[in-house]
C-alpha positions in Angstrom: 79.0 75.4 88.2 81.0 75.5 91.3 80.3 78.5 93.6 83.4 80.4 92.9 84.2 81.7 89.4 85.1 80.0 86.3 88.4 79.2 85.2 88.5 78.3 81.2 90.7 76.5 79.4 91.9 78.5 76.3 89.7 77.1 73.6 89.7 78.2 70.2 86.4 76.7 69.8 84.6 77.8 73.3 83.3 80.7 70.8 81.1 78.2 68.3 78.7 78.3 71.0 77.4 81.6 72.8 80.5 83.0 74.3 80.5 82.8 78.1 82.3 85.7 80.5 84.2 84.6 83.3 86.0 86.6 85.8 89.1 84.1 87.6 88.9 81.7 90.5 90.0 78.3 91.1 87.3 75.9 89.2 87.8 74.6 85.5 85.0 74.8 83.0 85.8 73.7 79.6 83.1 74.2 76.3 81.3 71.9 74.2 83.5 72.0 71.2 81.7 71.8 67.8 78.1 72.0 69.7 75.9 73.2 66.9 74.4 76.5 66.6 70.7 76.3 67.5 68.6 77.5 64.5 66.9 80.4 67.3 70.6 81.7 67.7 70.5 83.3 64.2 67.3 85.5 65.2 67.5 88.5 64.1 67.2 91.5 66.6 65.0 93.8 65.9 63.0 96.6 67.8 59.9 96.8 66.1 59.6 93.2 67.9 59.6 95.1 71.2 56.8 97.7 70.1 54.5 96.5 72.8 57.1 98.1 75.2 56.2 101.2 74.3 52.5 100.6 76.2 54.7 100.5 79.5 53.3 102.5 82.3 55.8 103.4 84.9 54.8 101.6 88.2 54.3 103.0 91.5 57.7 104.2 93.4 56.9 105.9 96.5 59.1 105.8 99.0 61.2 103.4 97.1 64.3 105.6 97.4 64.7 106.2 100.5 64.1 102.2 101.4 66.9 101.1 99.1 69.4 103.7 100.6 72.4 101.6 101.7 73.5 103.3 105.5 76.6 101.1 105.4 78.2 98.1 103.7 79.9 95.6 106.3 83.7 95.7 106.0 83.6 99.0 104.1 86.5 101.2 104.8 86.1 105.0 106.8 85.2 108.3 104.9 83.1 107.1 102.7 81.9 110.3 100.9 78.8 109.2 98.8 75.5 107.3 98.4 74.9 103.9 97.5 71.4 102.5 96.8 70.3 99.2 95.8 67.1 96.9 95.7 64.7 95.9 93.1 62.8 97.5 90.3 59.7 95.5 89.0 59.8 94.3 85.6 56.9 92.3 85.1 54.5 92.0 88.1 52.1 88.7 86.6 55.0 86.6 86.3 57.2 88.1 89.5 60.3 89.0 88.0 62.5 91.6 88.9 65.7 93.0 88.9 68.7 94.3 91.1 70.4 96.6 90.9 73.1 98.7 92.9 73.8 102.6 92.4 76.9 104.6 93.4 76.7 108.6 92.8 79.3 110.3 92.4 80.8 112.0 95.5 81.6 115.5 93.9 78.5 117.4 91.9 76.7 113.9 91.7 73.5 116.6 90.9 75.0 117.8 87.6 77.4 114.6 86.7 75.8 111.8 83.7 74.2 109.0 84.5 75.6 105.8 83.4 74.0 102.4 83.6 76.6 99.5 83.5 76.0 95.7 82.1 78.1 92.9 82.0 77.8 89.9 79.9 78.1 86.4 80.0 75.1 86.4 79.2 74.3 85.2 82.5 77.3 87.3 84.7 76.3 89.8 87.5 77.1 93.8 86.8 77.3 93.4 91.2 80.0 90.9 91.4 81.7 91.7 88.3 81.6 95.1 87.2 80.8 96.8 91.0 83.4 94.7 92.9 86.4 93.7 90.1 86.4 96.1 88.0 84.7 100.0 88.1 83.0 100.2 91.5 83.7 102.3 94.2 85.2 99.2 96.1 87.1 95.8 95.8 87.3 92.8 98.4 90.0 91.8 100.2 91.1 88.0 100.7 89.5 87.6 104.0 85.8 87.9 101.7 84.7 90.1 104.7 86.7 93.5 104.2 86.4 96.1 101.6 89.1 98.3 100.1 88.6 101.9 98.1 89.2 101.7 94.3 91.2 104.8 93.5 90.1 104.3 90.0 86.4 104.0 90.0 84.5 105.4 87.4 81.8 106.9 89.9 84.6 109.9 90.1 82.8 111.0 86.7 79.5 109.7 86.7 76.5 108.6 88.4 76.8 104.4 88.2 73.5 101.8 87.7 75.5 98.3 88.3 72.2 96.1 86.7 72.0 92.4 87.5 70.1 91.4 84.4 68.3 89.0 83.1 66.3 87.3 85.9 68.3 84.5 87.5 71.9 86.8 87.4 72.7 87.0 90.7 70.0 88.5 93.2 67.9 89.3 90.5 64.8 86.6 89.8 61.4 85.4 88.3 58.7 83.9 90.6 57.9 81.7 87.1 61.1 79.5 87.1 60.5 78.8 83.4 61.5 82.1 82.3 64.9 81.2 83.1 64.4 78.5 80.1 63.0 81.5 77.7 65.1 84.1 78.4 67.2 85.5 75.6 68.5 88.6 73.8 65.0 90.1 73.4 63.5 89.4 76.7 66.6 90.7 78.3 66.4 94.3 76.0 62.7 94.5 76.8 63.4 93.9 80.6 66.4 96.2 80.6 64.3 99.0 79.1 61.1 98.3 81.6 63.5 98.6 84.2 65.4 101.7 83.5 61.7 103.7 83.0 60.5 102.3 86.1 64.5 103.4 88.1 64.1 106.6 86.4 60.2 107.0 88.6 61.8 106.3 91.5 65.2 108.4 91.2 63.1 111.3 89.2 66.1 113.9 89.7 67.8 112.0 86.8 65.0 111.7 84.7 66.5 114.9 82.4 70.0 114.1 83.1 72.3 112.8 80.5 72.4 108.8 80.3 75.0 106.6 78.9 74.9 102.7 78.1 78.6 101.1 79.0 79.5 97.2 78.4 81.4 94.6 78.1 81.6 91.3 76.4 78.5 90.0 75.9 76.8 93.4 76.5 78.2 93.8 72.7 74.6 92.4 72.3 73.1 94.0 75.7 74.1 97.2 74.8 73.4 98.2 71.6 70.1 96.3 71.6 68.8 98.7 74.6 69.8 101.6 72.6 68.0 100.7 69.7 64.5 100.1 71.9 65.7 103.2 73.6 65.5 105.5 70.4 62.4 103.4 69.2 60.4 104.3 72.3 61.8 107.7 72.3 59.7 108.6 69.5 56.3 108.0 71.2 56.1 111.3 73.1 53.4 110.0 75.8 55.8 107.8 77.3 58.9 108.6 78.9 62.3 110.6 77.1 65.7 109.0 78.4 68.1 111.1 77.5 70.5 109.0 75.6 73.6 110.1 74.6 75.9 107.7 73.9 77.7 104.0 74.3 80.6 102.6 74.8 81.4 98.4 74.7 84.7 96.8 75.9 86.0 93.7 74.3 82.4 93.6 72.7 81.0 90.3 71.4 79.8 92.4 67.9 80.1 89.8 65.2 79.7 86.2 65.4 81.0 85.3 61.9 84.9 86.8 62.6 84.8 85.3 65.8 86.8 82.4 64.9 88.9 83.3 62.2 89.9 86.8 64.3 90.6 84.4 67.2 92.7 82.1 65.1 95.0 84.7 63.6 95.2 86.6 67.3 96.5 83.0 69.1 99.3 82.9 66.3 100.1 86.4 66.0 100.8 85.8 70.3 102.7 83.2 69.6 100.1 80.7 71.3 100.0 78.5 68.0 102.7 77.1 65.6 103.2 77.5 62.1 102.1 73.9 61.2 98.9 74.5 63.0 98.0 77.8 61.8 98.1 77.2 58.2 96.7 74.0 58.9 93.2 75.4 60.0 93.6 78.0 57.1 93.7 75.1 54.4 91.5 72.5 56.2 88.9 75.0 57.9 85.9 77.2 56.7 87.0 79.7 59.7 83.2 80.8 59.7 80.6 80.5 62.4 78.0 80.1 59.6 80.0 76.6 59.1 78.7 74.3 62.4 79.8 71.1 60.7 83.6 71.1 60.5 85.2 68.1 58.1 87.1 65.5 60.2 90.3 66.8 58.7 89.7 70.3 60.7 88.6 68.8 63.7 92.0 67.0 64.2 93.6 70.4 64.0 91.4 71.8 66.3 91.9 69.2 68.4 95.6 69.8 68.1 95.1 73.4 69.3 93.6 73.0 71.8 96.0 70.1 73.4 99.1 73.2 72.3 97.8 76.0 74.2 97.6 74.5 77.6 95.5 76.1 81.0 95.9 79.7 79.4 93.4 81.8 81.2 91.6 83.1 77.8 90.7 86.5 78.9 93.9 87.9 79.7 96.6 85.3 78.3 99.1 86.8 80.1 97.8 87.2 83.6 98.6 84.7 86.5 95.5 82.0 87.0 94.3 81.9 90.8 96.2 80.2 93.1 97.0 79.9 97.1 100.6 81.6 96.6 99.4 85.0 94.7 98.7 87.8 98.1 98.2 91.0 96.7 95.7 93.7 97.9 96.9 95.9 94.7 95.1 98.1 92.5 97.3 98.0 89.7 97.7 93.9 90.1 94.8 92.2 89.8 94.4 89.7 91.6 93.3 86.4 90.1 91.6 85.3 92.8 88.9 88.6 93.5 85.4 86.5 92.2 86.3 84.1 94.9 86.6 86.9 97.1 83.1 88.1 96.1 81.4 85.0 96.0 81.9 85.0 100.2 81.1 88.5 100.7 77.6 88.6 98.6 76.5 85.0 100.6 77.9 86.6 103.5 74.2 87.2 105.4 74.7 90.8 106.8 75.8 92.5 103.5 72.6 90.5 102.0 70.6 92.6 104.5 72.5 96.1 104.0 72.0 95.2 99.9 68.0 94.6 100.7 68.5 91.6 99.0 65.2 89.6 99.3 65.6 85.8 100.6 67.2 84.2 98.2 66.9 80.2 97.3 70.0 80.0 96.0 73.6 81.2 97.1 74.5 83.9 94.9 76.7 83.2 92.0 79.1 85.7 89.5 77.7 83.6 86.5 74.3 81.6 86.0 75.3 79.1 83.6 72.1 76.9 83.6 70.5 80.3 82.3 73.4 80.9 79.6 72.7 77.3 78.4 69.3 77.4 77.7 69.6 81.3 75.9 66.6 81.2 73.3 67.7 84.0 70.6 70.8 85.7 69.5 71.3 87.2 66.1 74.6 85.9 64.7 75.4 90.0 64.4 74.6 93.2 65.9 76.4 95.2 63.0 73.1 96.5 61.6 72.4 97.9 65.0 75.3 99.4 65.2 75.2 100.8 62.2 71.6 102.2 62.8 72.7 104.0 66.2 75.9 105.9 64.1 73.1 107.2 62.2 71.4 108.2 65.2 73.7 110.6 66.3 74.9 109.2 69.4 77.9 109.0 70.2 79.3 105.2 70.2 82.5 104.1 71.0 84.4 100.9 71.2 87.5 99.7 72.9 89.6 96.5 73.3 92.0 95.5 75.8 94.9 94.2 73.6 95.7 90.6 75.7 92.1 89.0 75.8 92.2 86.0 74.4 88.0 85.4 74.2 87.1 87.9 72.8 90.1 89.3 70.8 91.1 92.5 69.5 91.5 91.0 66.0 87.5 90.2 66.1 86.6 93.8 67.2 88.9 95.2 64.1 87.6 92.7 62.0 84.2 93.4 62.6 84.7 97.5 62.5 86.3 97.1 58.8 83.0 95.3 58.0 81.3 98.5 58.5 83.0 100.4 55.7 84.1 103.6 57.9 85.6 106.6 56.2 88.8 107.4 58.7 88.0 110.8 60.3 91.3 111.0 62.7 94.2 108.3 61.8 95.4 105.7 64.2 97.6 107.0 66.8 99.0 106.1 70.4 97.7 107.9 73.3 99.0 108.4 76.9 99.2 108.3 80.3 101.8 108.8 83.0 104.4 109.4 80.0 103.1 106.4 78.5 101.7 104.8 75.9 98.5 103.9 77.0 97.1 102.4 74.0 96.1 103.5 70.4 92.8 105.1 68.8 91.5 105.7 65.7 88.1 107.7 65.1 86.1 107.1 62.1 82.9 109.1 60.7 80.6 108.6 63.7 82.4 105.8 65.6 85.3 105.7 68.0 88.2 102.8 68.7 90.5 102.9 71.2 92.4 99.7 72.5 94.2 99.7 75.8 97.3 98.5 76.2 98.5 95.2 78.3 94.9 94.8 79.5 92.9 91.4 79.0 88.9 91.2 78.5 88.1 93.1 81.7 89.6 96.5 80.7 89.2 98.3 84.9 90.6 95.4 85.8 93.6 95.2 84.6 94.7 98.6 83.4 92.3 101.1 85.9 94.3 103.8 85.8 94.0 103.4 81.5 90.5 102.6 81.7 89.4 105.7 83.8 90.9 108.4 81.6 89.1 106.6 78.9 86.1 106.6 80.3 86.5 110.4 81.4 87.2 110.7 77.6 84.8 109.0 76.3 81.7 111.0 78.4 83.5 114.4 77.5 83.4 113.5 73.8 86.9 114.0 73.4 89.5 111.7 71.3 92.1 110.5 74.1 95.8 112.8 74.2 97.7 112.2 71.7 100.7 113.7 73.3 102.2 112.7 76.8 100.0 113.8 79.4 101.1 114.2 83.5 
């Protein structure tokens, strides 16, 4: 992998293998099409295979606080009017591997505001690179990699943020015991996630009561729900300690392995990405199923053929621009193609290293780990049964979709919803923004959809404006306005 982002190649069939978040930049990357799904990939995930978790014991964090205080990141802009912190939390001290992390509170009534911890996906992507400085942080970075700029539309403005850089190996975050980066799957990364967030919760104890919310995308489809469910397992045992879970959320979620295909299929014709011929072509020739890893020659060539038809689309927002020297734009409401590059110099830049705490690191940091995402040991072909076990929870759990990702598309995330057999609580409608439609929502008996118009795969990204008064929605419990709002 080069050291700026990933550019992919739209591929139909990137997703019969586990898929893989990217965020822009200038390099190419394309899959192994018609790889085989390893036999550990259909795992299923399940917390009573995390019991032993419940024996954690908070470690010591004395004085840890006040150490990870950030006093000022280089290039940040004047009037900064809020506290970041960020360092490492222990996860397991035998084999050395820990995790980074980076928290923003919120700059008015950060005391009484939730907390929220934030993961990205990949699996193998940093919540730092991606989430913190494309997408919801307080900041983005300018061109020059040196200078940053305020994000109007940061989601700290309603909550207290935990950007986690998880598993070990994602970005600063690492093992001493280099072959846990060959082990390391979705179990090991719920079990880590959970040691880590009772061990945060020691050293920031004035949150240990507050309200705590679990928020994804992508890949976190798996990431989050799975924490939730060893969340509520552990919060049974009552000598160990209560989080406060309320509630999830999961952009552009990676929910359902079996309507990957088939929902991206029908989304690349219904865009107009694939013609007629081709469509119906996979339909007759195709079992449009992940369970089928062994496609007949027949579908193959039509595979083949979409591929070679959709061109360098940029799958996870197939309308956006793809990085390039002649796009200049220090826009909020552009996105610029180009920001992971942008990142990748300012985390290897050596000062911010030292105002992050980051420990010496023997490796440059990079947005993605893709030797880890290669060797993943277990994911369960589905998370539906989680999700289905959290709705009965009583949690609040909601799910939205940017409506132009091409990687993970709406179509999957609707097809996957109607496998859960909802009752309809509050019809499909449009809500807005600004005197526009800024998307549509439906809420069904203990589970929320809202997609958000004209934004690809990385919802803050593209539509921040959008993506904030859903978020603000979503932690006051509240169904988006169906009217036009001001």
């Amino acid at each position: 992998m080069a050291n700026n982002a990933i550019l992919l190649g739209f591929s139909l069939l990137q997703i019969l293998v586990l898929p893989f978040q990217c965020y822009g930049g200038k390099s190419y990357m394309s899959f192994d099409m018609f790889k085989p799904l390893k036999d550990s990939l259909s795992i299923e995930f399940n917390a009573s295979s995390l019991q032993f978790a419940v024996n954690i014991r908070p470690q010591g964090q004395e004085g840890l606080k006040a150490y990870d205080k950030i006093e000022r990141l280089p290039g940040q802009p004047e009037g900064v009017d809020f506290d970041q912190y960020s360092g490492y939390v222990n996860v397991d001290e035998n084999a050395g591997r820990t995790l980074f992390y980076y928290f923003v509170e919120s700059p008015q009534n950060a005391s009484s505001k939730p907390l929220v911890l934030w993961l990205n996906g990949g699996p193998g992507c940093s919540s730092l690179g991606a989430g913190a400085l494309t997408e919801l942080g307080p900041f983005r970075v300018k061109k020059d990699g040196k200078t940053l700029y305020r994000n109007p539309y940061a989601w700290h403005q309603e909550a207290n943020i935990i950007f986690l850089e998880s598993p070990a190996g994602v970005g600063f975050s690492y093992s001493n015991n280099s072959s846990d980066y060959n082990v390391t799957g979705d179990v090991s990364t719920a079990r880590d996630s959970y040691t880590f967030i009772v061990n945060w919760l020691e050293r920031f104890p004035e949150y240990k009561n507050r309200d705590f919310f679990i928020a994804g995308e992508s890949y976190a489809g798996h990431y989050v729900p799975q924490l939730t469910q060893l969340i509520l397992h552990n919060n049974k045992f009552r000598n160990h300690t209560i989080i406060n879970l309320k509630g999830i959320t999961i952009g552009n979620g990676v929910l359902d392995d079996v309507e990957m295909v088939r929902g991206t299929v029908d989304f690349a014709w219904s865009h107009a990405l694939l013609p007629d011929e081709i469509y119906y072509g996979l339909y007759s020739n195709c079992n449009l199923s992940i369970s089928d890893p062994h496609p007949s020659t027949k579908c193959k060539e039509f595979f083949n053929k979409t591929n070679q038809v959709l061109g360098h689309i940029f799958a996870y927002d197939i309308y956006a621009p793809i990085c390039n020297s002649t796009f200049s734009s220090n826009s909020i409401s552009e996105f610029d193609p180009c920001s992971s590059d942008y990142v990748f110099n300012y985390l290897n830049n050596p000062e911010v290293q030292t105002a992050l705490h980051v420990a010496a690191a023997p490796y440059p940091w990079q947005l993605c780990n893709q030797t880890l995402h290669g060797h993943w040991a277990d994911s369960p072909l589905t998370v539906l049964p989680i999700i289905k076990e959290l709705m009965a929870s009583g949690i609040q759990v909601w799910i939205y979709s940017g409506d132009t990702d091409g990687a993970v598309p709406i179509t999957c995330t609707r097809y996957a919803i109607n496998k859960l057999g909802l009752a309809v609580k509050t019809p499909w409608y449009p809500w807005y923004y600004q005197n526009e439609v800024g998307g549509f929502v439906v809420e069904y008996e203990k589970l929320t959809f809202v997609t958000v118009k004209g934004s690809g795969h990385f919802v803050p990204s593209y539509q921040p404006a959008r993506a904030l008064l859903f978020f603000s929605s979503f932690l006051a419990g509240k169904l988006l306005p169906p009217a036009i709002s001001t």
